[in-house]
C-alpha positions as CSV (number, residue, x, y, z in Angstrom):
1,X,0.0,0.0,0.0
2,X,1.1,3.5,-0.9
3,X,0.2,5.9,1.7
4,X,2.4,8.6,-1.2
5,X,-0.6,8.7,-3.0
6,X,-1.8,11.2,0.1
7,X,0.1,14.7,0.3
8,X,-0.3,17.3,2.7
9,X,0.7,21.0,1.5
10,X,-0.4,23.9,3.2
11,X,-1.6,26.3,-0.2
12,X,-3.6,23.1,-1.1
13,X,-7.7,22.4,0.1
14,X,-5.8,24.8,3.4
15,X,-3.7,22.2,4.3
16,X,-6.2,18.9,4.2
17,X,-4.7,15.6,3.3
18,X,-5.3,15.1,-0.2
19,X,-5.4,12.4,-2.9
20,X,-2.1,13.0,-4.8
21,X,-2.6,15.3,-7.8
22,X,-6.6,16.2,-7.1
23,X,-8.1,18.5,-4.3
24,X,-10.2,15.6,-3.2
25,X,-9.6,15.4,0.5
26,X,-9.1,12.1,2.2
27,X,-12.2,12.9,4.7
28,X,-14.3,13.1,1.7
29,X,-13.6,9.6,0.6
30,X,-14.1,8.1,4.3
31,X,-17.3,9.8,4.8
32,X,-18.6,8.4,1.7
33,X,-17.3,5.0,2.2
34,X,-18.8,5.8,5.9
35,X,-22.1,6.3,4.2
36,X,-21.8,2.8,2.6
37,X,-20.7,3.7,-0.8
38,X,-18.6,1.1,-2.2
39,X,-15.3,2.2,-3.7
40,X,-16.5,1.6,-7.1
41,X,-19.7,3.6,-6.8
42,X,-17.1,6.3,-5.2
43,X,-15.3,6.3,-8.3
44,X,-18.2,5.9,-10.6
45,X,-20.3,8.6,-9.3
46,X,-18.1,11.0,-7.3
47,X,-14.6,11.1,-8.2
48,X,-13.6,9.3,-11.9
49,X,-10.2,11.1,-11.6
50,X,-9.2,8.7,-8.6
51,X,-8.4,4.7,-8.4
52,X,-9.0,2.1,-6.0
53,X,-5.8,2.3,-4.7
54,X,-6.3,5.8,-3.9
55,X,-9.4,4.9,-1.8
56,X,-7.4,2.2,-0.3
57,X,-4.7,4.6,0.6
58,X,-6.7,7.1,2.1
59,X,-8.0,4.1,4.4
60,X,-4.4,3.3,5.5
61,X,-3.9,7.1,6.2
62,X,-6.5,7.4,8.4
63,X,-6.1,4.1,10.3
64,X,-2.2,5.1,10.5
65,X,-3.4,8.8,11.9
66,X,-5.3,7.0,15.0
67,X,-3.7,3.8,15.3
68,X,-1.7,5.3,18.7
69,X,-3.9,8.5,19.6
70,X,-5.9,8.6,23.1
71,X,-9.3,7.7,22.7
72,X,-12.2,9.7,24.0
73,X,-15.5,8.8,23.6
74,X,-17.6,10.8,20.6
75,X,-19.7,12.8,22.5
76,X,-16.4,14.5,23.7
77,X,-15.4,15.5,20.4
78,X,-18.8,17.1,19.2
């Protein structure tokens, strides 16, 4: 897995983690696959420019991202 696919540069989407070469933020991608959208309907319907590997990378970012935070529960956050 390539986790390279996913930049981070400050004078792009104000410094959101990005899919490589778009301004499709890796949020975006895990809210829709959050929402039960498959990777190919995410691809299909939302975002043609982008791969399956790009969807699988912005998963490994974000799992990598919280793999060794503190946890507090949800209604902390909001």
């Amino acid at each position: 897995m390539k986790i390279d696919r996913i930049v981070v540069e400050e004078k792009i989407c104000h410094g959101q983690p990005c899919i490589k070469g778009t301004r499709i933020m890796v949020y975006q991608i895990i809210e829709l696959i959050g929402a039960g959208l498959p990777p190919e309907q995410i691809i299909n319907d939302y975002y043609p420019q982008i791969t399956k590997e790009d969807i699988r990378a912005c998963l490994q970012y974000a799992s990598t991202l919280i793999r060794d935070q503190k946890f507090v529960s949800f209604e902390e956050v909001i």
